[in-house]
C-alpha positions in Angstrom: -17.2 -90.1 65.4 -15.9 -89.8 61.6 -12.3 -88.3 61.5 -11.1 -87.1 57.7 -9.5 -89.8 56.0 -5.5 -91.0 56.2 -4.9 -92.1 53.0 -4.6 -88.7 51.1 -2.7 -87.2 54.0 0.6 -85.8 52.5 2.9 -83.7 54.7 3.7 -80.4 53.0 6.6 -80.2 50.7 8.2 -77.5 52.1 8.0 -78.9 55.5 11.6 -78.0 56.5 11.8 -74.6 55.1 8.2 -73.8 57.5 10.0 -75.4 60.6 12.8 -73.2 59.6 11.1 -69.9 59.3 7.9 -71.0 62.1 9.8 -73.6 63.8 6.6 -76.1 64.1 4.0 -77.0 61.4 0.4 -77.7 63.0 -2.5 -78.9 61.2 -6.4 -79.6 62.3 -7.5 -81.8 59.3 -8.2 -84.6 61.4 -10.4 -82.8 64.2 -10.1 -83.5 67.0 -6.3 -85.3 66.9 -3.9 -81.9 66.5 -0.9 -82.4 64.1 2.2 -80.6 65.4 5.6 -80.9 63.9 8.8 -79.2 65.5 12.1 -79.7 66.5 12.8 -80.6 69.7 15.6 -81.9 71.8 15.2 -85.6 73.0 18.1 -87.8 74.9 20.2 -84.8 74.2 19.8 -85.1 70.3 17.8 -82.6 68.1 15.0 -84.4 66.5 12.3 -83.5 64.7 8.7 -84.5 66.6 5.7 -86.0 64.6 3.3 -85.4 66.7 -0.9 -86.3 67.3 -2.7 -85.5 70.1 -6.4 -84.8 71.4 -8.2 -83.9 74.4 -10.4 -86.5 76.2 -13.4 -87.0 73.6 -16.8 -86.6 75.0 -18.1 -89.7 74.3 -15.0 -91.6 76.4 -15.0 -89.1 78.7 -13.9 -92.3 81.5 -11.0 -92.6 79.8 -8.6 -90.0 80.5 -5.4 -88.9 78.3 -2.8 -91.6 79.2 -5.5 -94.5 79.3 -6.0 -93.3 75.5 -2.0 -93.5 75.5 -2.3 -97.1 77.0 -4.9 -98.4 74.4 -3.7 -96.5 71.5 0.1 -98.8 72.1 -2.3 -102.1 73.0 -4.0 -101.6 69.6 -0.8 -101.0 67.5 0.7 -104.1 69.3 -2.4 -106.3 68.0 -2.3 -105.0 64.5 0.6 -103.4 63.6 3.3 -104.5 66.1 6.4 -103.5 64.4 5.3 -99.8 65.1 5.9 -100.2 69.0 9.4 -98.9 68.7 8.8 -96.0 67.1 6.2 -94.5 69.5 6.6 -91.9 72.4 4.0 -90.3 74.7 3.7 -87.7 76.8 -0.1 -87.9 78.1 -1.6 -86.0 80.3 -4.7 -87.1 82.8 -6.5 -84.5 80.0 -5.0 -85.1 76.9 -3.4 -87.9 74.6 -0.3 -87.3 73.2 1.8 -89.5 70.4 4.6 -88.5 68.9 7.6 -89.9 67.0 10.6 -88.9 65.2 10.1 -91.2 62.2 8.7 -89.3 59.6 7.6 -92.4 57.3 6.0 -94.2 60.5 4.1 -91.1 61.5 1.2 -91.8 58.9 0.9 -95.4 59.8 1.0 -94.2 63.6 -1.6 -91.9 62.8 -3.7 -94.0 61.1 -4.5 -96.6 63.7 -5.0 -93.6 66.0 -8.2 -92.7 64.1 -9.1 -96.3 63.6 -9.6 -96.6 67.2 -10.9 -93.5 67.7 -13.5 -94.2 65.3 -14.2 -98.2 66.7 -15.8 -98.2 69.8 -16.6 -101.7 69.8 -12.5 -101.6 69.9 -12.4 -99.2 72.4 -13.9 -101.1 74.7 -12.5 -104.7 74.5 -9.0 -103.1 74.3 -10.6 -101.2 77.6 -12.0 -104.1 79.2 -8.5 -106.5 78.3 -6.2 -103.4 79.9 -8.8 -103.2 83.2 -9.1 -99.4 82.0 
């Protein structure tokens, strides 16, 4: 699976004046993983949610939503550790969901997301290490 590239990505400049007048900002540039930004209240504060997430892919289809969850934080820990703190999930048995409320760490977030996606060689060591 090929997923549009990361490093050209740019959030739009106007980003708070469409969550102002929308109140989210979605974007499908990097099929299948859905960007959605919005506000949203967390821990009682309002934050503003960076969020990717994606349906079970076909060709994983034995790895459900929050196993994607699972392997998505195991692969950030190996590479990119210092991202850990930044990431949330609410998965699904259906769907993988990722969100943070760090605008700047989004992209990196994001880009090891469609780094594994893409690597199933990855996939399934990080699969076979977590007993997925």
């Amino acid at each position: 699976m090929k997923i549009k590239s990361i490093e050209n990505f740019e959030l739009p400049g106007n980003l708070f004046q469409i969550l102002q007048e929308e109140e989210y900002f979605e974007s499908e540039d990097f099929d299948p993983i859905l960007i959605t930004i919005e506000e949203i209240q967390y821990k009682g504060e309002d934050v503003i949610s960076y969020q990717a997430e994606f349906e079970v892919l076909e060709e994983y289809d034995n790895i459900y939503g929050y196993e994607w969850e699972e392997l998505i934080r195991k692969y950030i820990e190996k590479n990119e550790p210092e991202l850990l703190e930044f990431i949330k999930g609410d998965s699904e048995s259906s769907t993988c969901v990722i969100w943070t409320n760090n605008q700047s760490k989004f992209k990196k977030i994001l880009g090891r997301m469609i780094e594994l996606i893409e690597n199933s060689n990855e996939v399934n060591i990080i699969s076979e290490e977590a007993s997925l």
